[in-house]
C-alpha positions as CSV (number, residue, x, y, z in Angstrom):
1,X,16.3,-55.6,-31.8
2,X,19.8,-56.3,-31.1
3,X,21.3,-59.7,-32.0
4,X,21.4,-62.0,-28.7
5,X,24.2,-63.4,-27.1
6,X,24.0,-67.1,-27.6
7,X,27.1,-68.2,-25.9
8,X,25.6,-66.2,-22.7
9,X,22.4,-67.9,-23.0
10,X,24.1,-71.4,-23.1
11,X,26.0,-70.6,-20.1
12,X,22.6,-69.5,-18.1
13,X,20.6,-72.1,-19.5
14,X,18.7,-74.1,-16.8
15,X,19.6,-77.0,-18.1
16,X,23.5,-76.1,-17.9
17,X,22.9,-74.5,-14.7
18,X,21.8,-78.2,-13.4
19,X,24.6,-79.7,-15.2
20,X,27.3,-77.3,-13.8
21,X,25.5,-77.9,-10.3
22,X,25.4,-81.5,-10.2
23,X,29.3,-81.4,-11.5
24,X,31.0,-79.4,-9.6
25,X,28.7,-81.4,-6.2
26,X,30.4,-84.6,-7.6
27,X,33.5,-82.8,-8.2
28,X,33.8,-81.8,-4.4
29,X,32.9,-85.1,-2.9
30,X,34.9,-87.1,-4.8
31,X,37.7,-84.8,-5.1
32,X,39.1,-86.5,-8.3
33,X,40.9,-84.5,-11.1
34,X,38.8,-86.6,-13.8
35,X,35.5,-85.4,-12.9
36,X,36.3,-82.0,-12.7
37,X,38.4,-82.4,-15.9
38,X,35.1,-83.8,-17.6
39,X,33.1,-81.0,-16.5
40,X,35.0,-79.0,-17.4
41,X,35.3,-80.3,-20.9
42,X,31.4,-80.9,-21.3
43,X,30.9,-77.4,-20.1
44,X,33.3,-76.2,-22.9
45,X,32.1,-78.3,-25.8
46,X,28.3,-77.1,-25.0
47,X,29.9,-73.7,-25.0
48,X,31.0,-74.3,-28.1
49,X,28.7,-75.9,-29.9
50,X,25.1,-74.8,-28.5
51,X,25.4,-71.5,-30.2
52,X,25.6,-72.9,-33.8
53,X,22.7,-75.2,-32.8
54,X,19.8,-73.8,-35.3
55,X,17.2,-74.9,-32.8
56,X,18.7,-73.6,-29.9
57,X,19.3,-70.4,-31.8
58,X,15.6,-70.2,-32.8
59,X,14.7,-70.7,-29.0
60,X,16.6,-67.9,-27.9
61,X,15.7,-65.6,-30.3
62,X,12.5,-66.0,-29.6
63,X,13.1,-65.3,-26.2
64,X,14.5,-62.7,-27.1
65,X,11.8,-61.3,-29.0
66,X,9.1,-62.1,-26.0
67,X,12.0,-60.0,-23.9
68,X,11.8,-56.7,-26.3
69,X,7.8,-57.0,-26.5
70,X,7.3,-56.7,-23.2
71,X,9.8,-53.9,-22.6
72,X,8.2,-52.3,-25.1
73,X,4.5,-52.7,-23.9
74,X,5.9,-51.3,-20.7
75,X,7.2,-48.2,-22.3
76,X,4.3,-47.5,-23.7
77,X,2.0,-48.4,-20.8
78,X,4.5,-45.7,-19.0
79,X,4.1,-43.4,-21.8
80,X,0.2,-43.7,-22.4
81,X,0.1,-42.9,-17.8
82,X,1.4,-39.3,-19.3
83,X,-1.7,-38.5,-21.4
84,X,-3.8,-36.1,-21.0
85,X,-7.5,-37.9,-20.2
86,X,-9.2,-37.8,-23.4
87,X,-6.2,-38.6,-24.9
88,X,-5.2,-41.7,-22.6
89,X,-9.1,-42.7,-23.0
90,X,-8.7,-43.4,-26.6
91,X,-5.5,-44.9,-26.3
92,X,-6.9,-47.3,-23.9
93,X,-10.3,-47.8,-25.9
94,X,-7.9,-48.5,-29.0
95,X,-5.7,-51.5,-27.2
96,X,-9.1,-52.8,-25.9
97,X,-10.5,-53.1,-30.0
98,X,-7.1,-54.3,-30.9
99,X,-7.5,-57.1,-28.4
100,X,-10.8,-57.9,-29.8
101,X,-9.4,-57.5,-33.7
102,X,-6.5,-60.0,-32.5
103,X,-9.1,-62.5,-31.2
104,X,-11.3,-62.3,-34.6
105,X,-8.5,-62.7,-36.6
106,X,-7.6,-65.6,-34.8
107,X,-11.1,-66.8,-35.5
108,X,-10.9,-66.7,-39.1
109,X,-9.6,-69.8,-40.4
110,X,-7.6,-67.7,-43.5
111,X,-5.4,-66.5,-40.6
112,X,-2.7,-69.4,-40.0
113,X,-0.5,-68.7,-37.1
114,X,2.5,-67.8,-39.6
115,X,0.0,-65.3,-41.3
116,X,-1.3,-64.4,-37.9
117,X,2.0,-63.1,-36.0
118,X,3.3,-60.7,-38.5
119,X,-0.4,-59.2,-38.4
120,X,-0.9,-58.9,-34.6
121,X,3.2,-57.1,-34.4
122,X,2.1,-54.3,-36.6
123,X,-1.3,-53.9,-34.7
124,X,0.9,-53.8,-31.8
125,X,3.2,-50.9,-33.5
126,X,0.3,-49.0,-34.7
127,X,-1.2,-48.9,-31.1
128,X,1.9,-47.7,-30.0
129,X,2.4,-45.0,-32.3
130,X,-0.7,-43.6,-31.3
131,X,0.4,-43.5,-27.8
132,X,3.7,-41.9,-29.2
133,X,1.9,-39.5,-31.1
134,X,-0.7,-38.4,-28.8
135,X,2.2,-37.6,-26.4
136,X,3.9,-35.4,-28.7
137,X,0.9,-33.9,-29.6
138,X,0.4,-32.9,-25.8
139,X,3.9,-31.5,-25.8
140,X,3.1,-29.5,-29.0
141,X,-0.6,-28.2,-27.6
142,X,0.6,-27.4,-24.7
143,X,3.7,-25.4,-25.4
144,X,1.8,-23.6,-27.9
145,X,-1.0,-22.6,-25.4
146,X,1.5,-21.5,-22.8
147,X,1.8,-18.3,-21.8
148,X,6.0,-18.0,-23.5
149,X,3.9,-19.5,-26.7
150,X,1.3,-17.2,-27.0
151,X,3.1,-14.4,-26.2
152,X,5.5,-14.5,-28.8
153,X,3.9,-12.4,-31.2
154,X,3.5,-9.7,-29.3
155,X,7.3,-10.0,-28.3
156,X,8.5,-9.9,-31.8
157,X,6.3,-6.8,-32.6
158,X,8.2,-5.2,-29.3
159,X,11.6,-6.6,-30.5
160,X,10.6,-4.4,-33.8
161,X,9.9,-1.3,-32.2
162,X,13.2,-1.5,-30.5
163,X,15.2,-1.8,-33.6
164,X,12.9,1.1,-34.8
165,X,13.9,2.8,-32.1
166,X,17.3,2.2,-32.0
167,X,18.3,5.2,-34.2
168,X,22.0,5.9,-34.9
169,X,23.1,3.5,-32.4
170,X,24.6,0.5,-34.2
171,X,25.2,-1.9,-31.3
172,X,21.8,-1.2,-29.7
173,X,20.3,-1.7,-33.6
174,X,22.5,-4.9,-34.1
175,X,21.3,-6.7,-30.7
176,X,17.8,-6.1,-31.1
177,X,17.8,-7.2,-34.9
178,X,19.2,-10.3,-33.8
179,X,16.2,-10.4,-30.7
180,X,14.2,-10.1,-33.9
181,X,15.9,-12.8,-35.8
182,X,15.6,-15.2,-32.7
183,X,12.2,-14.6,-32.2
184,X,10.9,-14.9,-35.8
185,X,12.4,-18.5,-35.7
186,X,10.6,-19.0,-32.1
187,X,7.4,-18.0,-33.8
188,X,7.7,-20.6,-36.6
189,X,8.6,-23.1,-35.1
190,X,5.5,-22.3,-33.0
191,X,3.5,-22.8,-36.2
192,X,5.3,-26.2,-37.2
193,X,4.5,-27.5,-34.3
194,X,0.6,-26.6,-34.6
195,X,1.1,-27.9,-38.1
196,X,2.6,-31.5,-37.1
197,X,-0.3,-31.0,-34.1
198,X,-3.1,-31.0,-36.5
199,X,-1.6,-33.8,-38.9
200,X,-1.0,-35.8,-36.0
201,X,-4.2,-35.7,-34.5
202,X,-5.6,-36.9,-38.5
203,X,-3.1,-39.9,-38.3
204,X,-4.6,-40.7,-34.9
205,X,-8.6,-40.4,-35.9
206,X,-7.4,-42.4,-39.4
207,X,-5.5,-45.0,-36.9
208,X,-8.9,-45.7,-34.7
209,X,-11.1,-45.8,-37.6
210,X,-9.0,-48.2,-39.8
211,X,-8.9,-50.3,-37.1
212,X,-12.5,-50.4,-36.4
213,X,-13.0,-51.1,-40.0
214,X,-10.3,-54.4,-39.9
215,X,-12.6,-55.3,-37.3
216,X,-15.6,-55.3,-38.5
217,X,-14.2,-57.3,-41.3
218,X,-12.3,-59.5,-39.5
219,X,-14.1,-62.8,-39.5
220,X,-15.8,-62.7,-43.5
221,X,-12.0,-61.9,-44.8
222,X,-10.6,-64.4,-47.7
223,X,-7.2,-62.6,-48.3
224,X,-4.9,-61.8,-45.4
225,X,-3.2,-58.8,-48.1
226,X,-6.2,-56.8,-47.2
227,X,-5.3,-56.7,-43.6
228,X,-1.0,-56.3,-44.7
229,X,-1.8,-53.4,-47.3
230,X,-3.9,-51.9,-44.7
231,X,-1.9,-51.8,-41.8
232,X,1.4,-51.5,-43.7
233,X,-0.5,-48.0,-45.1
234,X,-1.3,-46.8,-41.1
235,X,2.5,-47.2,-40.2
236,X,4.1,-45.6,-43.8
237,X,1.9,-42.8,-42.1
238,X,2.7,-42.5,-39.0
239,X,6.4,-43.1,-40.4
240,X,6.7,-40.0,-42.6
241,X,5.2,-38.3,-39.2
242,X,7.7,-39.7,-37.1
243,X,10.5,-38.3,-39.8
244,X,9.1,-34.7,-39.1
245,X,9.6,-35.2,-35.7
246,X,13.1,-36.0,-36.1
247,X,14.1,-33.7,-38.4
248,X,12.4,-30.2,-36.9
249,X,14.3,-30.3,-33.5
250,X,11.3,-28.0,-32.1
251,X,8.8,-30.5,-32.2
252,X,9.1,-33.1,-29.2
253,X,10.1,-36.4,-30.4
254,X,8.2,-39.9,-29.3
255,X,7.9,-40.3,-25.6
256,X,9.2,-36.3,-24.9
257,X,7.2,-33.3,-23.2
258,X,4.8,-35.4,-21.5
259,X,6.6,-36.9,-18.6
260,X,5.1,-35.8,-15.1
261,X,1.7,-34.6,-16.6
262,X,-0.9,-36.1,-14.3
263,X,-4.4,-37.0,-15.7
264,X,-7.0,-34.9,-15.6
């Protein structure tokens, strides 16, 4: 999350906003240089000095950090509307038991609110990598059942015959090598991406049932470490996942290939 701007959020705090208000009002009735002069002055010296104010910075970042939650909920909310059915099913059954995970938690008195928070972001993360990986897995299912994807092979066996066939004609040989080059790399990265398809359906299933587990021992836990070495496992998952993703440029990243697929 990017660091905030504390000077801006002096400047637009209500509080200033009233101050500023109220000044410049008494400023324009009374028309003297001293009051405007003082506002002025007050205006600069809380521009000044509000930002290295440790409370004021604490309020702000955690502003801040309500701001970037809910953007982020909204992304995914927008990405989860993309699903296929089944798929957007369990991503909605899996928010619903982490709502109820987050409420048992919150139950058991081991859980302070400092030990709490941390907890309930990563549930948060985790719910929202399987949106983000149910969507790529959708891209990657349905490319590879496509028509262009499942035709491939029988493409590259044509683009074979034709170099075959070629004879003593080096340009005609040369071009459709290089068909056959291009389409050998089409048809694996066909296969990575049923690969990462199948690994990221496991991460999902292994999501669902860990949290279902945390859930079922949410309220006898002693030792909040279960819960961190649990959830901190899910997302090193999901993380090495993501890193395939990014590296293999066929497979679409988080978010990609399923914008404009309707339900059902």
């Amino acid at each position: 999350m990017p660091t905030p701007s504390y000077r801006r959020a002096a400047f637009f705090n209500l509080s200033n906003a009233g101050f500023l208000t109220t000044g410049l009002v008494a400023w324009g009735v009374t028309g003297s240089q001293w009051v405007g002069g003082a506002v002025a002055g007050l205006e600069l010296l809380w521009l000044v000095v509000a930002p290295t104010f440790r409370p004021f910075r604490a309020r702000v970042d955690r502003e801040a950090a309500e701001a970037a939650r809910k953007a982020a909920r909204k992304d995914v909310q927008r990405q989860a509307a993309g699903l296929p059915q089944a798929d957007w099913a369990r991503a909605q059954a899996l928010e619903e038991l982490r709502r109820e995970l987050e409420q048992q938690m919150a139950r058991n008195p081991t859980f302070t609110r400092v030990v709490l928070e941390p907890e309930v972001e990563k549930l948060q993360a985790l719910h929202a990598a399987f949106v983000s990986l149910a969507s790529a897995c959708a891209a990657a299912e349905s490319h590879a059942r496509s028509p262009d994807g499942q035709g491939l092979a029988g493409q590259l066996d044509e683009a074979r015959r034709a170099v075959a066939a070629a004879g003593a004609d080096e340009t005609a040989r040369s071009l459709a090598e290089q068909n056959v080059a291009v389409l050998e790399r089409r048809l694996q990265r066909l296969e990575d991406a049923r690969t990462f398809a199948g690994r990221a359906r496991a991460q999902m299933a292994l999501i669902e049932n860990s949290v279902r587990l945390l859930k079922d021992q949410a309220l006898t836990l002693t030792n909040p470490a279960e819960v961190t070495d649990q959830l901190d496992d899910l997302l090193h998952g999901v993380d090495a996942l993501r890193k395939v993703m990014d590296v293999d440029e066929g497979l679409s990243p988080p978010g990609g290939g399923s914008r404009g697929r309707v339900r059902g």
